[in-house]
N, C-alpha and C positions, 0 to 999 in steps of 0.2 A: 783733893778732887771731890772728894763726896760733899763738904759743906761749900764747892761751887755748884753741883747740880742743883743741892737743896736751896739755896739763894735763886738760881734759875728757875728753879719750878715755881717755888714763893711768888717772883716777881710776876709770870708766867699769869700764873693764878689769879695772883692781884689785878694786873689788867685784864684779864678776863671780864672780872666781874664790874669792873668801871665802864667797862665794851656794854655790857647787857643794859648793867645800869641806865646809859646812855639811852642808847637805842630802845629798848625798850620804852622808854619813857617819852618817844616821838608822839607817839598813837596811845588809843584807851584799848587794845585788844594788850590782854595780858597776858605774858608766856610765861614759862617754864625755863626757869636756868639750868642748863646741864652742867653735869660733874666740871667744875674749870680745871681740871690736872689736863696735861698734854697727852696727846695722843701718838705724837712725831718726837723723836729725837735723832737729832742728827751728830752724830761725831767726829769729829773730823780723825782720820786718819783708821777708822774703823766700819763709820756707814748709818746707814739707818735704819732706827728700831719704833717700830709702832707698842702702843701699849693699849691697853683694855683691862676690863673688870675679868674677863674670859679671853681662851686662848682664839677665839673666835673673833672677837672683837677686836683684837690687836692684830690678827691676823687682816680685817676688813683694814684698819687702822695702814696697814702698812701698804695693800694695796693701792689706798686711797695716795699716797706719798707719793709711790711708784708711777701711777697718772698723772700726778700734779708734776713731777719729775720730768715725763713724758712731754706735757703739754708747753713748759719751759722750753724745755729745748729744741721742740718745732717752732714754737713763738721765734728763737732763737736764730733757728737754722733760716727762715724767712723775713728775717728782721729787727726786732727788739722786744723783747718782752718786757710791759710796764703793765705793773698791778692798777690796778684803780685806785681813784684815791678815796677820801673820806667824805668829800664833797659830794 
């Protein structure tokens, strides 16, 4: 199990940073890459856990899930929920 998390957080990671890469690279305003480790994990059969550098932070981390949770499943209960795409 441990060397599937670590594979997932890796891959996680790695696209992260091809995400920034990317998009960043649209425009000349230049940002700031944030830490690419996950913020959400989700387990199946156990739930969801937020993470942070602080208990604070994981704690906003897990709020943030709980909303996005929320807003899923209104999307949901009224219809279909579909992400935007990349376009």
């Amino acid at each position: 199990y441990k060397a599937a998390v670590r594979s997932h957080v890796e891959a996680f990671a790695k696209d992260y940073r091809a995400y920034f890469e990317t998009n960043d690279a649209l425009d000349d305003v230049k940002r700031t890459m944030l830490d690419p480790m996950p913020r959400l994990t989700l387990v199946p059969g156990l739930g969801m856990f937020g993470h942070g550098r602080t208990l604070k932070d994981a704690k906003i981390a897990s709020d943030v899930g709980e909303m996005w949770i929320e807003a899923v499943r209104g999307a949901e209960a009224i219809g279909n929920f579909q992400p935007l795409s990349k376009a």
